[in-house]
N, C-alpha and C positions, 0 to 999 in steps of 0.2 A: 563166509568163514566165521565160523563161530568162537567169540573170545568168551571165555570162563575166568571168570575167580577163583583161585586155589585161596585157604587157608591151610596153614601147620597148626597142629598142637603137639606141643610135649619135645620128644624128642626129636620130631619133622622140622619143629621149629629152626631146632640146632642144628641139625645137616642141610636145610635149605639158605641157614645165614638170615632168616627174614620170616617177619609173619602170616605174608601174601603176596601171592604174583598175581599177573594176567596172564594168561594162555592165549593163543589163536591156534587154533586147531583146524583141521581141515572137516570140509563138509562132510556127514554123517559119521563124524568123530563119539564114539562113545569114552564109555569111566577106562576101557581097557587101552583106549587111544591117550587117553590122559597119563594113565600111568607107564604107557611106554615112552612118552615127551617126558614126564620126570626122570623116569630109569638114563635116557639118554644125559639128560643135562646132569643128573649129581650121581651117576657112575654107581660101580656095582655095591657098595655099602645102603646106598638104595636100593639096588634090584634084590637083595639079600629080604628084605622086608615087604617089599610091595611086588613082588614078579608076577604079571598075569598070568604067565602060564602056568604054576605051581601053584598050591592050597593056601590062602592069603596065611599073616601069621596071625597067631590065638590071640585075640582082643583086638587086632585091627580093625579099625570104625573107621567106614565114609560113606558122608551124607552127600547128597548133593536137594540143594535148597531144605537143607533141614529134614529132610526123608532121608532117615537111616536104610542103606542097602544090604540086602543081605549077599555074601559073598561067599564061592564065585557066580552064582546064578545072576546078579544084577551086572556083572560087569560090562555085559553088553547093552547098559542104559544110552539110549541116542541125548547127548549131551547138544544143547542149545543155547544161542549166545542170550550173555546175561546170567547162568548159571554158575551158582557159590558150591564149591566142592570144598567140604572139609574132610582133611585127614590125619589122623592118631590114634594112641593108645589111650584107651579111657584112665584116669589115675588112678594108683593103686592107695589101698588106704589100710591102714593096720589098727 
């Protein structure tokens, strides 16, 4: 069973209450298994931003070990224990 690192940035930070979890995820759990384990735990103001099934939203960024995904083609990335998922909005700047 593969345990992952989540970090938040930004505003993930703020709806998850924290700057990183652990996960356990079941075996041959990909980034789309990851983001239905969040959807479940912080309910539909998450799923509104991250829904696998639907077009990610415009500027969502997640890496997993620092290799930016592109999305949704990567979502079926096979996620291995020991793996750092970051996910956020890159910041905006004026």
């Amino acid at each position: 069973m593969p345990k992952v690192i989540v970090k938040y940035l930004s505003f993930f930070r703020e709806m998850a209450g924290k700057e990183k979890e652990e996960f356990s995820l079941p075996e041959e759990a990909t980034v789309k298994t990851l983001l239905d384990e969040l959807t479940k735990k912080y309910g539909d103001s998450w799923k509104e931003l991250v829904d696998p099934d639907k077009p990610p939203e415009e500027g969502l960024l997640i890496t997993v070990n620092s290799s930016l995904l592109k999305l949704p083609a990567d979502l079926e990335l096979k996620l291995r224990d020991g793996d750092q998922v970051i996910i956020g909005f890159p910041p905006f700047g004026g």
